[in-house]
SETIZA-560209 format. One record per residue: residue number from 1; x, y, z of N, C-alpha, C in turn; residue in one letter. Coordinates in nm, 2 decimals, always signed. Layout:
n|n_x|n_y|n_z|ca_x|ca_y|ca_z|c_x|c_y|c_z|res
NUM|X|Y|Z|X|Y|Z|X|Y|Z|A
...
END
This chain:
n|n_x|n_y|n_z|ca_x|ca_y|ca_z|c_x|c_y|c_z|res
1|-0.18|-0.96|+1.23|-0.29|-0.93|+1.32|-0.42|-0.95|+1.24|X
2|-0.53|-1.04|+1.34|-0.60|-1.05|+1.23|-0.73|-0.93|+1.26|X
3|-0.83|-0.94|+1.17|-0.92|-0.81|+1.22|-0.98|-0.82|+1.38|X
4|-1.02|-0.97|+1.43|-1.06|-0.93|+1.55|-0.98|-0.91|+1.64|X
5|-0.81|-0.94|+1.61|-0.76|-0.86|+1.71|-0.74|-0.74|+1.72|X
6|-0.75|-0.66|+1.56|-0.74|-0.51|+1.58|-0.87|-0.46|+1.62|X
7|-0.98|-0.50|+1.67|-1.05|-0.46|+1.71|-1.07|-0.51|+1.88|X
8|-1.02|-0.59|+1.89|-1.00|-0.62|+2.05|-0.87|-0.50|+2.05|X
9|-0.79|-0.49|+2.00|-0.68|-0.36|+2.08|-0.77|-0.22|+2.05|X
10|-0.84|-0.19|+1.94|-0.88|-0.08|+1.96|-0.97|-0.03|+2.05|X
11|-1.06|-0.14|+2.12|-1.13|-0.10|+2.18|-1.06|-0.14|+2.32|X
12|-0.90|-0.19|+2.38|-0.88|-0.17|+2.49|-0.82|+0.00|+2.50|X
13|-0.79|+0.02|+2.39|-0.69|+0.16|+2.36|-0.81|+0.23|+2.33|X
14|-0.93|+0.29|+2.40|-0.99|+0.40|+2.31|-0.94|+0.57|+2.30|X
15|-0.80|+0.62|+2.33|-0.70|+0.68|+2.28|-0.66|+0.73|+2.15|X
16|-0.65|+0.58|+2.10|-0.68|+0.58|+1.93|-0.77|+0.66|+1.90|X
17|-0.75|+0.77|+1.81|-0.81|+0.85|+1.75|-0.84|+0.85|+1.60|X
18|-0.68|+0.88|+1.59|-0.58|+0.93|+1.47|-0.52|+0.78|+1.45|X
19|-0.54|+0.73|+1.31|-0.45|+0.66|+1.25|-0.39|+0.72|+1.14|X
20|-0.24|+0.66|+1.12|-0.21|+0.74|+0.99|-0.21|+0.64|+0.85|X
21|-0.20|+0.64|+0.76|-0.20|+0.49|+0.67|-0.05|+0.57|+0.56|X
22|+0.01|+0.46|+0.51|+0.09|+0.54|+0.43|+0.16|+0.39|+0.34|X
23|+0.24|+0.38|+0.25|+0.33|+0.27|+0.16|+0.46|+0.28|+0.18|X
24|+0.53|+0.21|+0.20|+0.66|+0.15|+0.20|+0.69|+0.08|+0.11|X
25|+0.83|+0.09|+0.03|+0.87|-0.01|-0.08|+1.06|-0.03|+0.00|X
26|+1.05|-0.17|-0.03|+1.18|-0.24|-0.05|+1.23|-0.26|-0.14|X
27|+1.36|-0.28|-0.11|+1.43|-0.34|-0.26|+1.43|-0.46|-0.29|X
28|+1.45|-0.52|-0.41|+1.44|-0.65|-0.43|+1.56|-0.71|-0.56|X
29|+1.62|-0.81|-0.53|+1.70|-0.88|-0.67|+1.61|-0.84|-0.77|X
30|+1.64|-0.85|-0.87|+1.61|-0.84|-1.00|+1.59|-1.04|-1.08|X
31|+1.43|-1.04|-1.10|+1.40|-1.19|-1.10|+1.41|-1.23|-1.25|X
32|+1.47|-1.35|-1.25|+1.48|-1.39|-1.37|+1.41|-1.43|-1.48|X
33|+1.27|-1.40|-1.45|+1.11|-1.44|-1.47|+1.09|-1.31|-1.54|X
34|+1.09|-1.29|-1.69|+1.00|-1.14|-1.73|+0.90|-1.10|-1.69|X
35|+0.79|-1.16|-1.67|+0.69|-1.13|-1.63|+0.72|-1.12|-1.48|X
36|+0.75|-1.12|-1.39|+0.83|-1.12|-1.22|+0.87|-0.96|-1.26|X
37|+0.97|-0.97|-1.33|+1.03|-0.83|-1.34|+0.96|-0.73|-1.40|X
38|+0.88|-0.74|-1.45|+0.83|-0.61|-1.52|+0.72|-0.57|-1.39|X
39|+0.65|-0.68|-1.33|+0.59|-0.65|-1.22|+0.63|-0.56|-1.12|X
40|+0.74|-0.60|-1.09|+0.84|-0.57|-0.94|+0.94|-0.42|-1.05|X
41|+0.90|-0.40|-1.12|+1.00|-0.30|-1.19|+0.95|-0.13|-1.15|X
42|+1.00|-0.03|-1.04|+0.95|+0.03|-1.04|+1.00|+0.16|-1.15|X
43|+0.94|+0.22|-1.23|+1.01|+0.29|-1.30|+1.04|+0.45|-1.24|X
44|+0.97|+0.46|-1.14|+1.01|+0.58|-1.03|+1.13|+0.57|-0.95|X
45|+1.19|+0.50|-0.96|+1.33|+0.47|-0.88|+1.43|+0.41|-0.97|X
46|+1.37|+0.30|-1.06|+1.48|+0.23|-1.17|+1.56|+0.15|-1.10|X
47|+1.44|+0.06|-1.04|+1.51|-0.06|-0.94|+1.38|-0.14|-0.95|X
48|+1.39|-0.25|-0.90|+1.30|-0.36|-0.88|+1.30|-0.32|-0.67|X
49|+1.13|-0.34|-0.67|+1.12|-0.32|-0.54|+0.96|-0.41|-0.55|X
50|+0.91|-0.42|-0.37|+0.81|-0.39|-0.31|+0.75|-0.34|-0.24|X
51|+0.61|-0.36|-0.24|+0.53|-0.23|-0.17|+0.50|-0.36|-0.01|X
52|+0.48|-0.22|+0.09|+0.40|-0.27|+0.22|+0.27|-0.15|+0.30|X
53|+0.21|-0.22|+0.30|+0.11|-0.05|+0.36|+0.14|-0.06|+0.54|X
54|+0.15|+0.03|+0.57|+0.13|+0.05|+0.69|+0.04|+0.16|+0.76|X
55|+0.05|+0.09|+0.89|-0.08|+0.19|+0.96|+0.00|+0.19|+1.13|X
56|-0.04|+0.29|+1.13|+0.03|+0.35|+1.25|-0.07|+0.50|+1.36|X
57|-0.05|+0.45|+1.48|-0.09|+0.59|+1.52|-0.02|+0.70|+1.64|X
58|-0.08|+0.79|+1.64|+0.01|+0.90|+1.70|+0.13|+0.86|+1.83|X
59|+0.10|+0.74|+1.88|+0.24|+0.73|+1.97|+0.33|+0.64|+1.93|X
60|+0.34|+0.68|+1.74|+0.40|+0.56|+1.72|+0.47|+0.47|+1.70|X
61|+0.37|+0.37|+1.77|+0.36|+0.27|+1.73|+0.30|+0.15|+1.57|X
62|+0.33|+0.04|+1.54|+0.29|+0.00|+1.46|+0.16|-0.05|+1.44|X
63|+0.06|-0.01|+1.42|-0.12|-0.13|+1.42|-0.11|-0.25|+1.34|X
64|-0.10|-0.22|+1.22|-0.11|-0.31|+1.10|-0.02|-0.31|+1.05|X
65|+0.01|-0.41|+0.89|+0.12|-0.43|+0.85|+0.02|-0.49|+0.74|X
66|+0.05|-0.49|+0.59|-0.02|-0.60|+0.47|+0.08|-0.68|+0.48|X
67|+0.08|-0.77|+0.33|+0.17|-0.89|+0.29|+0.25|-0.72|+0.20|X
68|+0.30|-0.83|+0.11|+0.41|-0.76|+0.07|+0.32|-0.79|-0.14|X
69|+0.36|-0.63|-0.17|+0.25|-0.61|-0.28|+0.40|-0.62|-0.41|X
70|+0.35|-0.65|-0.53|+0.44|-0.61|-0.64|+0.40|-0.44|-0.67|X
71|+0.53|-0.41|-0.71|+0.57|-0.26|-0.71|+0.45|-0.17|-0.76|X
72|+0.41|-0.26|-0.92|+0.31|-0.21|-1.01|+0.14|-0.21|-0.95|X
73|+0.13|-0.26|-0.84|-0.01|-0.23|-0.78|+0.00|-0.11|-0.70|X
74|-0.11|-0.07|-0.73|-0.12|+0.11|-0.71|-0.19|+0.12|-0.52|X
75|-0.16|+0.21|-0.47|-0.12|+0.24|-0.33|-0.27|+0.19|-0.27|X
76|-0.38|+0.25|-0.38|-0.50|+0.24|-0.33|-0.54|+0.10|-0.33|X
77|-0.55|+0.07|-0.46|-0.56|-0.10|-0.46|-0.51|-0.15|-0.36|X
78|-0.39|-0.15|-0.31|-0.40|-0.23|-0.17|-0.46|-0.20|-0.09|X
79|-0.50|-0.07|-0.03|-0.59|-0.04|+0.04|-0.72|-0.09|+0.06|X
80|-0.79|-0.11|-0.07|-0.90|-0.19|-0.11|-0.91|-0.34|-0.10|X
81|-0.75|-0.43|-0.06|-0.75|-0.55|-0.06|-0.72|-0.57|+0.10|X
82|-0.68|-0.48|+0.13|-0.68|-0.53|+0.31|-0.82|-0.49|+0.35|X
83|-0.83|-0.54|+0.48|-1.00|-0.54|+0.54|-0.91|-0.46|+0.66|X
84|-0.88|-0.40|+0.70|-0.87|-0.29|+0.81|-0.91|-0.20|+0.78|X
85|-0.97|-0.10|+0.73|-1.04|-0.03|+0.72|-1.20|-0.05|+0.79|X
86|-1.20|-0.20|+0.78|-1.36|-0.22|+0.80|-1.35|-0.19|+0.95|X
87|-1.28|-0.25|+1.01|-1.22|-0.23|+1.13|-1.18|-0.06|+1.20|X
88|-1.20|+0.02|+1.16|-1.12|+0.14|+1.19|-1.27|+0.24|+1.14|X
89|-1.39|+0.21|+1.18|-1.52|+0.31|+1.15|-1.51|+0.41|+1.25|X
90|-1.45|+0.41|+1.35|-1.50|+0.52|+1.42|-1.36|+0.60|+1.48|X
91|-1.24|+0.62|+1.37|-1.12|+0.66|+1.40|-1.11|+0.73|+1.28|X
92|-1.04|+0.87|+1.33|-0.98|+0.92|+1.17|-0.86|+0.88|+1.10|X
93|-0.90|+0.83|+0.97|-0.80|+0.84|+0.89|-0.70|+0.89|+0.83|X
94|-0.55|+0.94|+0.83|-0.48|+1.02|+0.74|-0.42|+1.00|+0.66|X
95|-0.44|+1.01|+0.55|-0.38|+0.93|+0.45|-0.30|+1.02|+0.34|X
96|-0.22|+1.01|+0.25|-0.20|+1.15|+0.11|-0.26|+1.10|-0.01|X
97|-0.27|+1.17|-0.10|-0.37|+1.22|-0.19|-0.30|+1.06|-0.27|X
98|-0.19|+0.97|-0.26|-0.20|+0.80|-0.31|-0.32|+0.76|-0.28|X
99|-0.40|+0.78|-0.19|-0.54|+0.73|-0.18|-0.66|+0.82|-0.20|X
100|-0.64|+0.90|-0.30|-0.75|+1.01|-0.35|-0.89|+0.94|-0.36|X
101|-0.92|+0.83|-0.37|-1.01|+0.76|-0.41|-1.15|+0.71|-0.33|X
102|-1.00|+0.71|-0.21|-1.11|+0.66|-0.06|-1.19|+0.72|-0.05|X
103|-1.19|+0.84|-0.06|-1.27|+0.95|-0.01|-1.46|+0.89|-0.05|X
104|-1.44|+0.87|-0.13|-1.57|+0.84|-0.24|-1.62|+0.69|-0.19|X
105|-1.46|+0.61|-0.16|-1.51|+0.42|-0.17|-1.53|+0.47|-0.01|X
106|-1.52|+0.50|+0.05|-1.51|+0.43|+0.22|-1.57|+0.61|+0.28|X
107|-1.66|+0.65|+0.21|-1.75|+0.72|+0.28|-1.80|+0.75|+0.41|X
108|-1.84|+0.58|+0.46|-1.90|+0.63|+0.61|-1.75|+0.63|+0.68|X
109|-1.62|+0.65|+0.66|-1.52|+0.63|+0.71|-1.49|+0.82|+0.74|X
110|-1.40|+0.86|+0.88|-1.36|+1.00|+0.90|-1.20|+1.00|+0.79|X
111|-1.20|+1.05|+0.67|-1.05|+1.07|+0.61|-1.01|+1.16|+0.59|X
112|-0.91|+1.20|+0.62|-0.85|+1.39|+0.59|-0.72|+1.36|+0.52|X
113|-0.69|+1.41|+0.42|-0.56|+1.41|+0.31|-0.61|+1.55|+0.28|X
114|-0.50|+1.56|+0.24|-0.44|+1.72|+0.19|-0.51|+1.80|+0.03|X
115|-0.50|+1.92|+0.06|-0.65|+1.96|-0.09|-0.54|+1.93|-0.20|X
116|-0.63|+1.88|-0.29|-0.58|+1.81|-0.45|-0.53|+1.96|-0.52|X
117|-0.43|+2.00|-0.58|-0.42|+2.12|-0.69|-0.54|+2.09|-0.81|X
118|-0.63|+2.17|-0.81|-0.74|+2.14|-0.93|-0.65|+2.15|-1.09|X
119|-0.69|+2.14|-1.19|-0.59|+2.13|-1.31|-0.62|+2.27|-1.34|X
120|-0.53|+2.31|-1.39|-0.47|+2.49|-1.47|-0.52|+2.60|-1.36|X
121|-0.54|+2.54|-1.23|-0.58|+2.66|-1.11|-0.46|+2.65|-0.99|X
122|-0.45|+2.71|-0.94|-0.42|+2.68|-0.80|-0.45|+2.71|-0.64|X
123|-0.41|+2.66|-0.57|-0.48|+2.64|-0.47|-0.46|+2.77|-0.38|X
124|-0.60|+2.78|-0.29|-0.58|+2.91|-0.22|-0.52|+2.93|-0.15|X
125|-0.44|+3.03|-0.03|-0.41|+3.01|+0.04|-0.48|+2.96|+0.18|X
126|-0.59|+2.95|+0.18|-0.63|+2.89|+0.31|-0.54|+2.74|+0.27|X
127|-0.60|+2.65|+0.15|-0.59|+2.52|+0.12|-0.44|+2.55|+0.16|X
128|-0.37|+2.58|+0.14|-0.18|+2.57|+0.11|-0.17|+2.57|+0.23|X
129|-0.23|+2.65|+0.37|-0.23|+2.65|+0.50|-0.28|+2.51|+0.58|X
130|-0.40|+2.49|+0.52|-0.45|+2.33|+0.59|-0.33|+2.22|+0.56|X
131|-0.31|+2.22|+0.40|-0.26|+2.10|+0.37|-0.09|+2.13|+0.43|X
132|-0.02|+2.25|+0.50|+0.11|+2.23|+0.59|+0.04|+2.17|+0.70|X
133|-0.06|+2.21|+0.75|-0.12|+2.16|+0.88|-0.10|+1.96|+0.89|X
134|-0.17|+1.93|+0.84|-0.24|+1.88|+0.78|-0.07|+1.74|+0.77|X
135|+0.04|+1.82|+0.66|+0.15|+1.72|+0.62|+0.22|+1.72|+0.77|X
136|+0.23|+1.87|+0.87|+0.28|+1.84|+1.03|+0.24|+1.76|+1.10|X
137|+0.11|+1.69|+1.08|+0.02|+1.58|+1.14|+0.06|+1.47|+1.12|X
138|+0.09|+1.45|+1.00|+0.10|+1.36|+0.90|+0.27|+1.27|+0.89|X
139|+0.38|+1.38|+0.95|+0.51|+1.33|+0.95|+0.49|+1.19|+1.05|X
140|+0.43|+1.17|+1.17|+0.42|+1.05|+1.26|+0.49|+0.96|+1.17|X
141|+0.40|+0.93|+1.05|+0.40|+0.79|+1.01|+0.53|+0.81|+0.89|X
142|+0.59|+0.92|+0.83|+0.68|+0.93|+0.75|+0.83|+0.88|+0.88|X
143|+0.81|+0.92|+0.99|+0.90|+0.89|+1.10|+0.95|+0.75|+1.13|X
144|+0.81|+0.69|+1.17|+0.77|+0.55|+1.15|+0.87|+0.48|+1.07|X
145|+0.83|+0.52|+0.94|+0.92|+0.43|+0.88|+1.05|+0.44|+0.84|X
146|+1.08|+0.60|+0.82|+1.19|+0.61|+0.83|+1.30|+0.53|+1.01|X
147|+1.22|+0.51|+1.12|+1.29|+0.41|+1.22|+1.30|+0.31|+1.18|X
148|+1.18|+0.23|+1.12|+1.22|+0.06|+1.04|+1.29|+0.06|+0.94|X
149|+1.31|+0.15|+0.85|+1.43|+0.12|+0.78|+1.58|+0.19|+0.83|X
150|+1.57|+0.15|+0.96|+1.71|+0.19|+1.03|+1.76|+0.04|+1.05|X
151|+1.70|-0.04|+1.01|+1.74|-0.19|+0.97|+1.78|-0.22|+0.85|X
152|+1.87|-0.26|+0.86|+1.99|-0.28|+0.74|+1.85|-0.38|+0.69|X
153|+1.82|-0.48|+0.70|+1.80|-0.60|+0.61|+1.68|-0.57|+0.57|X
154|+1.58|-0.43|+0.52|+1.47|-0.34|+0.51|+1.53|-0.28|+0.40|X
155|+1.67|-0.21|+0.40|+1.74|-0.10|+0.34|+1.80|-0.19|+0.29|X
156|+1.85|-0.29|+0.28|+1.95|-0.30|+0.15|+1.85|-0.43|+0.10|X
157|+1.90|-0.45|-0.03|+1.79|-0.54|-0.12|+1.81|-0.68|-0.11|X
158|+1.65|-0.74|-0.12|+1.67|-0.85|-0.04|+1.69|-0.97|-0.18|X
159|+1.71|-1.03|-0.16|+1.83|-1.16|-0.22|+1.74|-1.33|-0.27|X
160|+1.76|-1.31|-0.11|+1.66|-1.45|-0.09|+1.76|-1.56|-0.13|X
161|+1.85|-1.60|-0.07|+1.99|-1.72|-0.19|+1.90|-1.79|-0.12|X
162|+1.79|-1.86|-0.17|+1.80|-2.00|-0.15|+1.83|-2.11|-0.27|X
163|+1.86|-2.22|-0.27|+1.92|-2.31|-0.38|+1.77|-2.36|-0.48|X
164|+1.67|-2.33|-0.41|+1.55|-2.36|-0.55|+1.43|-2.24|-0.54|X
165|+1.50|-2.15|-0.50|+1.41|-2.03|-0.53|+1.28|-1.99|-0.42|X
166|+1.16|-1.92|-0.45|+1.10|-1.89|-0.35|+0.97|-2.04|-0.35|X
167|+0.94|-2.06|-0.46|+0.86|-2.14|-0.47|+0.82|-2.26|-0.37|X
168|+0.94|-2.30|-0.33|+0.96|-2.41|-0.25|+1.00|-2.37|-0.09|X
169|+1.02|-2.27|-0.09|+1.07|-2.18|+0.07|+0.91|-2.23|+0.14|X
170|+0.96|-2.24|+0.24|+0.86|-2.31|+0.36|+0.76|-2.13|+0.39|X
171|+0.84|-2.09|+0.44|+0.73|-1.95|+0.50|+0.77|-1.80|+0.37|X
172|+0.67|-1.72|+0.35|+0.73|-1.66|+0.28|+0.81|-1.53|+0.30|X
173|+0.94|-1.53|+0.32|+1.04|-1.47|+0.38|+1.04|-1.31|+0.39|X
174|+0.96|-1.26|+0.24|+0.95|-1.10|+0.19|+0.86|-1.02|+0.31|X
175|+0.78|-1.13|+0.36|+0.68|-1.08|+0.48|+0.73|-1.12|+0.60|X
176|+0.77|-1.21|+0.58|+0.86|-1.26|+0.72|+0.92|-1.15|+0.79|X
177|+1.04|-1.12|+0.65|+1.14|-1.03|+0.73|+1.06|-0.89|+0.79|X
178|+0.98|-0.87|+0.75|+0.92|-0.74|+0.76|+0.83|-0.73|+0.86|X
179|+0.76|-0.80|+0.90|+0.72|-0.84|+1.03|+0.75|-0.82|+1.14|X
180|+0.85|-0.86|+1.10|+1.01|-0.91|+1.25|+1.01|-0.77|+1.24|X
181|+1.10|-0.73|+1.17|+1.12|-0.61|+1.16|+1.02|-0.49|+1.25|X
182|+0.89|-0.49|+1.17|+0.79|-0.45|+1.27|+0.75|-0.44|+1.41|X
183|+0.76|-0.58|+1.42|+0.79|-0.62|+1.58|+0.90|-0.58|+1.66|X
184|+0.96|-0.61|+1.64|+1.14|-0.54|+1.68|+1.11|-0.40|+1.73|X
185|+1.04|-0.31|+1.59|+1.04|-0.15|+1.63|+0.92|-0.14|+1.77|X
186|+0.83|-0.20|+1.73|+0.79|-0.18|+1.85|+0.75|-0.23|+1.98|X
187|+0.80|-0.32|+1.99|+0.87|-0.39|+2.12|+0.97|-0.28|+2.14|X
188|+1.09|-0.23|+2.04|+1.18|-0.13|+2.13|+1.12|+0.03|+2.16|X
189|+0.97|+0.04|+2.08|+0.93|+0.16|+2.11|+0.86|+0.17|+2.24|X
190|+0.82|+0.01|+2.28|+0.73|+0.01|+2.42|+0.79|+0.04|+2.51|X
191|+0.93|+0.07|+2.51|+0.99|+0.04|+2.65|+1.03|-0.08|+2.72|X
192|+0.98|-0.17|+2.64|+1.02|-0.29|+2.69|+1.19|-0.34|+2.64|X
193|+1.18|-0.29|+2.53|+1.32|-0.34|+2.51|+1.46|-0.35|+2.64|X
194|+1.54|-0.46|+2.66|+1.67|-0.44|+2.75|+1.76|-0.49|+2.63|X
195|+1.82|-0.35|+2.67|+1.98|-0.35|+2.62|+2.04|-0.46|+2.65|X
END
């Protein structure tokens, strides 16, 4: 979707309120390239994977989708490389404290994430009250993806056999499949789906 279409849907949908933003990682072969692998190497899992950002809102549905990021770029950085945000000024944001950052870069933006634990203090209980509030809000999009990865080819790791590798693959499949995938959930979330 490109930005003028998310802004032709947002402004047929003024509904939209609440968006949620959040990252997805897949699995991935393990590449034969060191430098590929140390990229794609997540050491939080102890697997080679990728990242996808998504954006979603309260009935939902899917809005956006990125390309598909190496493991080792950090949640916010992609945030900073997609242009939907520029697109989404007059909607609130929900995002978790992986985008602590925004707050500061995308100012004239509405963002609500959960209060940070300050270092050697802890938090009050009002903050411990907002931020359940706040994560009850916030499951939509943890939902979200936990339904797209009710797709086997999301959930188990992707392969890619082709006989000369990605380089030469006509479309690039990491996004492909993911896409589809995307589409799929919500085409079956519209109601449109026939069994």
């Amino acid at each position: 979707m490109t930005e003028e279409e998310l802004v032709k849907l947002m402004q047929r949908h003024p509904e939209i309120t609440d968006v949620f933003v959040d990252v997805t990682e897949r699995s991935l072969k393990r590449s034969s390239d060191y430098e590929q692998q140390w990229k794609d190497y997540s050491g939080k899992k102890k697997k080679h994977s990728m990242k996808h950002l998504l954006v979603t809102w309260d009935n939902n549905l899917i809005l956006w989708l990125s390309k598909s990021y190496n493991w080792s770029i950090h949640d916010y950085n992609i945030l900073k490389q997609s242009w939907f945000m520029n697109a989404l000024l007059w909607v609130c944001a929900r995002m978790d404290l992986w985008f602590y950052w925004a707050c500061s870069e995308y100012s004239q933006h509405k963002i609500v994430m959960p209060n940070k634990k300050p270092k050697n203090k802890e938090l009050s209980n009002k903050q411990k009250e907002e931020n359940r509030v706040i994560a009850w809000i916030r499951i939509i999009i943890e939902n979200v993806i936990w339904r797209v990865k009710k797709y086997w080819i999301i959930v188990n790791r992707y392969r890619n056999r082709t006989e000369w590798g990605f380089k030469t693959v006509k479309y690039d499949m990491k996004n492909t499949i993911m896409q589809t995938v995307c589409w799929l959930y919500n085409f079956e979330k519209s109601k449109l789906f026939i069994a």
